[in-house]
N, C-alpha and C positions, 0 to 999 in steps of 0.2 A: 712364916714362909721361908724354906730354905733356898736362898736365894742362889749358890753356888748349885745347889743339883739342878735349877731353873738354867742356871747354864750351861752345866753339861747335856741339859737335852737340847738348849737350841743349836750347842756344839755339834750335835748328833742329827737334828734334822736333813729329812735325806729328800726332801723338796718343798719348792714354795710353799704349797698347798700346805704342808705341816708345819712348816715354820710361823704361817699366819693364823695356825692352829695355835702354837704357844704364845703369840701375841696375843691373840686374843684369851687366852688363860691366864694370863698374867697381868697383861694392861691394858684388855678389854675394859666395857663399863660394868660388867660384871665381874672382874677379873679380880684374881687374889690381892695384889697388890692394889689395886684401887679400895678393894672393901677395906684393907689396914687401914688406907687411906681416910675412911668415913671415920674410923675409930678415934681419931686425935681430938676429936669436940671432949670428949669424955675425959681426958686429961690436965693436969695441972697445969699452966705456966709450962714449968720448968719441965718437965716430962714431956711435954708435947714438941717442944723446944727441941728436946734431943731425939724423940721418933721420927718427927718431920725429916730432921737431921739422915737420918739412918734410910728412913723411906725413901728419901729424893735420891741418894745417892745409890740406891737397890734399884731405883727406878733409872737412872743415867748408864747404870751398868748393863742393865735389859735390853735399852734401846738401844747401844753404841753394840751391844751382840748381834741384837737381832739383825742390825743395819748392816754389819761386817757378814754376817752370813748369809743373808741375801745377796751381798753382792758375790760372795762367793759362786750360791747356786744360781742367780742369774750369767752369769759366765761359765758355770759348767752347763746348763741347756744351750748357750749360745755355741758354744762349743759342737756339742752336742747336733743340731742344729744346722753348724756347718759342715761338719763330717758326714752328716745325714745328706746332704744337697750337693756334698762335693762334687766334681764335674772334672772326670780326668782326661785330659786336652792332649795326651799323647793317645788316647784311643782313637780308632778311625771313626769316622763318621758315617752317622746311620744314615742309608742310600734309601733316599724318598722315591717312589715314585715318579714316571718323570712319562710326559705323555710327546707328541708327535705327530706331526702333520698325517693328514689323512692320504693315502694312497690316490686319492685322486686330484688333492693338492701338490705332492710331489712330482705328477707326471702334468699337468699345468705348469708347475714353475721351469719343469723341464724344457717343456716346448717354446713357451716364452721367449727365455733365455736364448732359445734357438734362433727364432725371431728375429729378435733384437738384435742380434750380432749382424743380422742379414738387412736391418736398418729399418724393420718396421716399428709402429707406434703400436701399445698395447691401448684399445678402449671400451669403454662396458657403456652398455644400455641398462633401458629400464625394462623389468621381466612382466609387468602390467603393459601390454599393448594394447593400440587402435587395430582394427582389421585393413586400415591402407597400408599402415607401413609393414606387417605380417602378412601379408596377402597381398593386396592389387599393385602396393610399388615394386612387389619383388616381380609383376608378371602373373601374378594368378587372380585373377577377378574373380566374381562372385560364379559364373558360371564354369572356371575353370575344374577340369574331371582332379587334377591332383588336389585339390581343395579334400579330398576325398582320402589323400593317403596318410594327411594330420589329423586325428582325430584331435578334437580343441575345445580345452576349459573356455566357455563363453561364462562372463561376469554379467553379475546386476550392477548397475551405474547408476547412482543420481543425476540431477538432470543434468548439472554444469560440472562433471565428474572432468578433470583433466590429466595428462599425461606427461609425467617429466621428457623434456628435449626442448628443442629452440627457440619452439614460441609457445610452449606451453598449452598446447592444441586444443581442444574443447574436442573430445572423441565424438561426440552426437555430431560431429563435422566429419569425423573419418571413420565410421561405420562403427560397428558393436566394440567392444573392451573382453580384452583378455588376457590369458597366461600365454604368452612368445610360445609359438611349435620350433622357432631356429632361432639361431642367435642373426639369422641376414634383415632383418629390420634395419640392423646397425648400418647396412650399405647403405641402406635408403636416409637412414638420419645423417649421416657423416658427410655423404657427399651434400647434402641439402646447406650442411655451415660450412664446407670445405671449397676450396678449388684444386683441380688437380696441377701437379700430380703429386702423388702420396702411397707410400703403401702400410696398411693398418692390421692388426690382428682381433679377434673381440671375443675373448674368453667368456662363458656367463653359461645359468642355468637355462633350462627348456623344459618345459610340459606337453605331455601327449596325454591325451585320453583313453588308455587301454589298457588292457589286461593285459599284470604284470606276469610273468613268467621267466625262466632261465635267463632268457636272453633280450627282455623287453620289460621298461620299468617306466612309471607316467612321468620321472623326474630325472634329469642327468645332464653332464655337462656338454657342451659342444663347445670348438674351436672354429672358429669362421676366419677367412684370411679375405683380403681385398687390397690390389694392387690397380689404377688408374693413370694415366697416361696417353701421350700421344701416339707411339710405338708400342705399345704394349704386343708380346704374339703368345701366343700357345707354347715356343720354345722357351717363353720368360715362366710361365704356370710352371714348365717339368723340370727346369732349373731349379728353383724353389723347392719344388717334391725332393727334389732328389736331395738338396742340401737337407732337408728336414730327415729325410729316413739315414741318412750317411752319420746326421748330428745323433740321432736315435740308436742305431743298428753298426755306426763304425763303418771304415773306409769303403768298404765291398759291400752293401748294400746298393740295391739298384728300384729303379721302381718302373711299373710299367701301366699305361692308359689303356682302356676298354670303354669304346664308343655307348653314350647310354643315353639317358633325358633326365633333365632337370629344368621345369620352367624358367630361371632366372638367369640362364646360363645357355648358349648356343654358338660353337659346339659344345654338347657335354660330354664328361668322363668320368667312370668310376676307375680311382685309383687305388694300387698296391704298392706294398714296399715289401722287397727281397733281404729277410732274414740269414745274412750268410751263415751265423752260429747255428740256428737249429734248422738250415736246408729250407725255409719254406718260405711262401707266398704272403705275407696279409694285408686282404681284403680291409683297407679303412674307411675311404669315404668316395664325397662325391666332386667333380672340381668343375670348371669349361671358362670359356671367354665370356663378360658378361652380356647378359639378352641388351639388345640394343632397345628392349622398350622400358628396361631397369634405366639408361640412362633419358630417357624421354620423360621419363616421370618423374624423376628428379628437376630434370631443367623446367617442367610445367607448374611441381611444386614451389621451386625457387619464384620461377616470372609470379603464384600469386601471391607470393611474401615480398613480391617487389624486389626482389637478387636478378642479376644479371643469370644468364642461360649460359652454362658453361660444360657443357658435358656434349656439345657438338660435335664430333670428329674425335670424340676420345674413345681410349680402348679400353680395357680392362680387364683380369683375369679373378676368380673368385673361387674358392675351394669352403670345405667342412666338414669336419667329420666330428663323430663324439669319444670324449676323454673316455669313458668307462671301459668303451671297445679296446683302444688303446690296449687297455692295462688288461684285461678279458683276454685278447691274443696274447701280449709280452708274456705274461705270468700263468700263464693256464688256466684262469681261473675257471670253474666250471660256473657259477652262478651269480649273476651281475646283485640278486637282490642282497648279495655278502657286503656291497659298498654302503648300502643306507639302511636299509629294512632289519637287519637282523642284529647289527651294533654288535659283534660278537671281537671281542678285545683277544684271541685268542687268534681267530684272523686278520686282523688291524697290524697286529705287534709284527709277524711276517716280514711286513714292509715301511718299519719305523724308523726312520733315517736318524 
């Protein structure tokens, strides 16, 4: 075996994979160098003496190559390796995706904020109702004709099916179970733990029963406001209006009442606010002082919880209207189903803050 060409080609090996090609051709168990190796039985004494001699040292010179040249080529792939993977940190950085509250989130946090500055308390209910507190505490019993203008998801209930709020009510006690038609339940549950006076806001979804169309969807947000008190008047309700379209619409907006009906509310009003940037009117919602039999049912609900009657000689003013509308007049929008039904990221991005 010529053992110096044995080393010019491990010299020359031009990767692991081939260098453990010559390992194994040389001092494999098959390898050149190992079958010399078988050969020395056959030998003298003295001749085997000086093969061994010559072999071991063929053999020391193979492994300290082959070892020196792997570390070589292991350090040329690592190299390799990291030039591959390098990461140049003066480039900018790739700009992910980045997503944004939804357009009727935005205009919620808007009003809020409005609120709060004006010193009310923001609170949510639960959107699974009993039919007392959606219905007969607001003023509309069972025979009332506006029972007729919410059309209403009614629920299957088990028997002992209950309803989150104060005492956790057993609804087979407060008529049928359903999806909320307003967010005014929350008058009824609020003043039930509260005493006055107070004034509250109560953000939350609502469900109607009807066919959806441009301007009518079974699901959407409302804002409800409730202010109680012992002076409460009609001039405290258009104060309020008016600071909310001014916070809206900027110093020159103005707002104005138009006598209407709302069972939970007497007198009632549907209200506008004056758009000074684009000249016009809109039409939001509905407002008035509250029905004095909204506070009757409260102080009757309280006396059977055993609570003192506190809503005697108080006054109250109460308004609502829905977020979607909002945004539907501010922004032109032509078709409310663009908020939920159609998910279209093409209209969303519009109004991504």
């Amino acid at each position: 075996m010529d053992v110096d060409s044995a080393l010019r080609q491990i010299e020359a090996a031009g990767s692991l994979e081939a260098l453990q090609s010559l390992k194994v051709q040389y001092l494999g168990k098959n390898g050149l160098l190992t079958q010399q190796m078988k050969t020395l039985g056959s030998l003298t004494p003295e001749e085997r003496r000086e093969r061994g001699r010559q072999l071991n040292e063929a053999k020391g010179r193979l492994e300290a190559a082959l070892e020196a040249r792997e570390a070589v080529l292991r350090e040329k792939a690592l190299q390799e390796q990291l030039e591959k993977e390098a990461l140049d940190v003066s480039l900018p950085g790739y700009a992910f995706p980045t997503g944004g509250l939804h357009l009727t989130s935005q205009i919620l946090q808007e009003l809020l904020d409005i609120f709060r500055r004006m010193g009310h308390s923001v609170v949510e209910g639960p959107e699974v109702e009993s039919e007392f507190f959606n219905f007969d505490g607001v003023n509309m019993p069972e025979w009332h004709p506006a029972r007729d203008m919410q059309d209403t998801f009614w629920l299957e209930k088990p028997e002992n099916f209950t309803i989150r709020g104060p005492f956790a009510e057993n609804v087979n006690d407060l008529g049928g179970a359903l999806l909320r038609t307003h967010t005014s339940p929350m008058q009824v549950r609020y003043m039930i733990q509260h005493n006055p006076p107070f004034k509250i806001v109560v953000p939350g979804r609502v469900f109607r029963y009807e066919q959806t169309d441009a301007s009518h969807e079974a699901m959407f947000f409302q804002l409800e406001g409730l202010v109680v008190g012992p002076d409460i008047t009609m001039a405290d309700l258009k104060g309020a209006i008016t600071e909310l379209a001014r916070g809206l619409f900027g110093p020159e907006a103005k707002v104005r009442f138009q006598p209407t009906f709302f069972p939970f509310v007497e007198p009632g009003a549907q209200f506008a606010m004056w758009w000074a940037e684009r000249e016009k009117w809109l039409e939001l919602g509905g407002s008035g002082m509250v029905h004095p039999n909204v506070f009757k049912a409260v102080d009757d609900y309280r006396q059977k919880m055993g609570l003192p009657r506190a809503y005697e000689g108080m006054r109250g003013w109460a308004f609502g209207f829905g977020i979607e509308r909002l945004a539907l007049l501010r922004y032109g929008i032509p078709d409310i189903r663009y908020f939920y039904q159609q998910n279209r990221l093409s209209f969303l991005r519009q109004f991504r803050n």
